[in-house]
C-alpha positions, 0 to 999 in steps of 0.5 A: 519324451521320457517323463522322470519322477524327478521332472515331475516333482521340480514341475509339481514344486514350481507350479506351488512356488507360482501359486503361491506366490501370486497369492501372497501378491493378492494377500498384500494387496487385500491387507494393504489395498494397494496394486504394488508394494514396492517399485520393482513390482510395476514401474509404470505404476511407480512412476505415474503415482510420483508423478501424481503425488507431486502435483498433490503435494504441490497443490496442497502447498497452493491450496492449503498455505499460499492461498489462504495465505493471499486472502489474508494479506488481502483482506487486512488490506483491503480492511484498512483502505476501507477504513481511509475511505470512510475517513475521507467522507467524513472529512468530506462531510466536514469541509462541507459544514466548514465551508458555510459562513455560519459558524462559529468560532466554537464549531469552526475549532471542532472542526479543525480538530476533527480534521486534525485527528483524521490526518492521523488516522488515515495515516496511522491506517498506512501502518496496518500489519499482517503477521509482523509484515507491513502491507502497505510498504512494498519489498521493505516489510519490516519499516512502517509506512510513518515515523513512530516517533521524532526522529531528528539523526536521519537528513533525507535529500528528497528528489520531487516531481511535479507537473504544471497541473499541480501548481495552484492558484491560492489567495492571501491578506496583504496588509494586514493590521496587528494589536501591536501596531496601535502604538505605531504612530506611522500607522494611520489605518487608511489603507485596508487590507487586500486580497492578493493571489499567487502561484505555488508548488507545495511540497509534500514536507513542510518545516525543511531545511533552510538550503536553497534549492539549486534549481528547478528542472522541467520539460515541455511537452512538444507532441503526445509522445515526446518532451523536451527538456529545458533550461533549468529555473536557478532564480530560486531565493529561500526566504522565511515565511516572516518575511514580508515579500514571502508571497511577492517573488520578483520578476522572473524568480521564485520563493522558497518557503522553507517554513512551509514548504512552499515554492511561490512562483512569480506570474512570468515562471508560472508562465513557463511551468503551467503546461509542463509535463515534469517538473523535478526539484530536490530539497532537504528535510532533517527534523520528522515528526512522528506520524510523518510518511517515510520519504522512501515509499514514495520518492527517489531520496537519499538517507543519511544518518547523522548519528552515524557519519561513518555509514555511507548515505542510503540512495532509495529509488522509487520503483513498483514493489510487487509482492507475488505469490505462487498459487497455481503451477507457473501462475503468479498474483500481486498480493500488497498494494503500495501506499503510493497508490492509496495514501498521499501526503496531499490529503495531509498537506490540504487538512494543514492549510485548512487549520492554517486558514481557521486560525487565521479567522480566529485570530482575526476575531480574536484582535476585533474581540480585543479592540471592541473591548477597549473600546469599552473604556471610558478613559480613551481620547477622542483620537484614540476612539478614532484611531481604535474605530479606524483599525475595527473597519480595517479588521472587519474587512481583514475578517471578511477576506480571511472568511473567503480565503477559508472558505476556498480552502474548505472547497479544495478540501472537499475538491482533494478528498473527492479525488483521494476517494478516487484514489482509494476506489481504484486501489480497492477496485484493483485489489477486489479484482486480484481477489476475484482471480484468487477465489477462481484459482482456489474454485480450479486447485480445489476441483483439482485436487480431488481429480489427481486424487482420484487418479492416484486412487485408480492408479495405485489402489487395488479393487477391493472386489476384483482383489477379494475374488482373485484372491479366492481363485488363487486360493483354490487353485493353490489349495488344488496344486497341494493336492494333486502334488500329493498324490503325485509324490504318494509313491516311494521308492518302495513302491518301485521296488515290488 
């Protein structure tokens, strides 16, 4: 084969071309450290580092944002349940002191006021935020768990259950005396005042609306899996808690206190609702006031705004209200925990009748404190000494049956904080196991990080050892190409010629 001078120079250029070209490929990669600068220059390369920093920036996204993120919400959670339950022992400590006989008026109204403020708290605690975002509320983050203030436009129709385990037995004074009654000469103070007890179903609202609860549903259970609804109890009368036969429904009927918000049931009602496993009911509150819970946390209700008859009525269905976070790739977490599972209105409703039955012993004392003082005066006749020594035995008694019934009351309070610690406990258990999945998921997402980083690192970072020697080689063999390509084209035409 013939070997032209024109072969040689094209071939003498080509080899330069390569040689230079490979290593300028290993002067980038020296200057920038990296094996490619652009896609085309290896797209096995390009398509696995896309890939790896997708997963980077996905868990950059988890470990830096939604994680930390979580742990907020959790722990601002987590603060204000432990928070109520310290609340609930030390209401638990003061239904203790209060249940001794031994007090006095003085220590019982400390008492009561204590109480009264850890209501309060225990619902202003359901109030707790994380960055403008109510906690304790569900999907609806922007309403507070209370009324911040009265409100008096919004009616709510409130839809209740209950089971036969929730109606209690409780005592009252039948036949009690007043100051008044003195002056009433058909009182003769012969009979005394008795302890009678009933059955009751307390709502969770009191000072309701003088409507009359259309009926009482409920069903019996008639296997472990399967109830059976029945005949809907429509003997309900609304009475006032004035009235003398409040806590005397007759025969086959039950009072409705709306005052109170209490359902007193005659024996033979209790009768047919103590095993049953749902009882519904519906009533309606107008007037809250502030520091009242929201009736959409926790019940089926409807709202209607009066202040805005043009508005169509708001229907809220009480379902689980799951916050979910993402914080691994297909993995979701639960961050809120709702206030139904922590806070109840039956801790308010128990603190209630506890200051209900302490000023009913204080005002008992207070009318044998008035009688005895009368007694006092010189001017009274024989009868009225009588009549007055009469009315003192019947109000010692009235004062010993009271000191009984608040005693109970102390005992269900100690009884219901007990059980609403539980309830606190099993929130705080459930949420300190969220966060112990969520410590493990940040442990796992940080591990990987340096692991997909490191992957990116050899996929697309270039040796800095093996580049440097390369780049060398491809130097001299650069250097070498020049030169022997010099003295190939040494000769000119000239030298042809001779």
């Amino acid at each position: 084969m013939r070997i032209t001078t024109r072969m040689m120079t094209n071939n003498m250029l080509s080899n330069i071309n390569k040689n230079k070209i490979n290593l300028s490929k290993l002067e980038e990669q020296y200057s920038t450290g990296k094996k490619i600068q652009r896609p085309s220059d290896d797209p096995i390369i390009t398509v696995r580092a896309l890939k790896l920093r997708t997963s980077i920036t996905e868990i950059n996204q988890y470990y830096e944002k939604n994680i930390p993120d979580a742990f907020s919400w959790m722990d601002v959670t987590e603060s204000a349940l432990t928070t109520i339950n310290e609340l609930l022992r030390k209401m638990n400590t003061y239904c203790v002191q209060g249940s001794s006989d031994t007090l006095t008026a003085e220590d019982r109204a400390a008492i009561v006021e204590n109480l009264r403020q850890i209501k309060e708290q225990i619902y202003q605690e359901g109030n707790t935020n994380y960055a403008g975002r109510y906690v304790f509320t569900g999907y609806k983050t922007d309403s507070s768990l209370t009324f911040m203030e009265r409100t008096d436009n919004l009616r709510y129709d409130i839809t209740e259950k209950f089971t036969g385990k929730d109606i209690e037995t409780v005592f009252r004074v039948s036949g009690a005396y007043e100051l008044k009654d003195f002056d009433d000469t058909t009182v003769n103070f012969d009979t005394p005042p008795q302890l009678e007890n009933t059955y009751r179903i307390k709502l969770s609202y009191d000072r309701l609306e003088d409507i009359v609860i259309d009926s009482i549903r409920f069903s019996l259970p008639v296997s472990d899996t399967e109830s059976v609804e029945q005949t809907p109890i429509t003997n309900i009368k609304t009475v006032s808690v004035n009235d003398p036969n409040a806590y005397k429904p007759e025969p086959g009927f039950v009072n409705f206190i709306y005052e109170t918000g209490e359902l007193i049931l005659h024996e033979d009602v209790y009768n047919d609702l103590r095993i049953a496993d749902n009882i519904e009911l519906t009533y309606v509150k107008t007037s809250f006031e502030k520091g009242e819970l929201k009736p959409e946390h926790y019940f089926n209700c409807v709202m209607t705004d009066l202040s805005k008859p043009e508005q169509d009525p708001i229907t809220f269905t009480k379902s689980k209200q799951e916050i979910q976070y993402e914080v691994n790739f297909n993995q979701l977490l639960t961050i809120n925990t709702e206030a139904s599972d922590a806070i109840s209105h039956k801790i308010g409703r128990d603190i209630d009748d506890i200051i209900k039955c302490v000023n009913d012993v204080i005002h008992t004392e207070y009318k044998i404190q008035e009688v005895e003082k009368r007694l006092k005066d010189t001017n009274l006749t024989p009868d009225d000494v009588e009549r007055y020594n009469k009315m003192l035995e019947q109000l010692n008694t009235e004062l010993t049956l009271r000191k009984e019934i608040m005693q109970k009351a102390f005992a269900r309070g100690i009884t219901s904080s007990n059980e609403e610690q539980d309830r606190v406990n099993v929130a705080v258990a459930d949420l300190g196991s969220r966060q112990f999945r969520l410590r493990l998921t940040e442990n796992r997402l940080s591990s990987q990080k340096v692991d997909f980083t490191e992957l990116l690192s050899k996929n697309e970072d270039a040796d800095i050892v093996d580049t440097i020697i390369n780049f060398n080689s491809a130097y001299m063999i650069y250097n070498a190409s020049l030169s022997a390509s010099s003295r190939v084209v040494q000769n000119s035409l000239l030298d042809f010629l001779r």
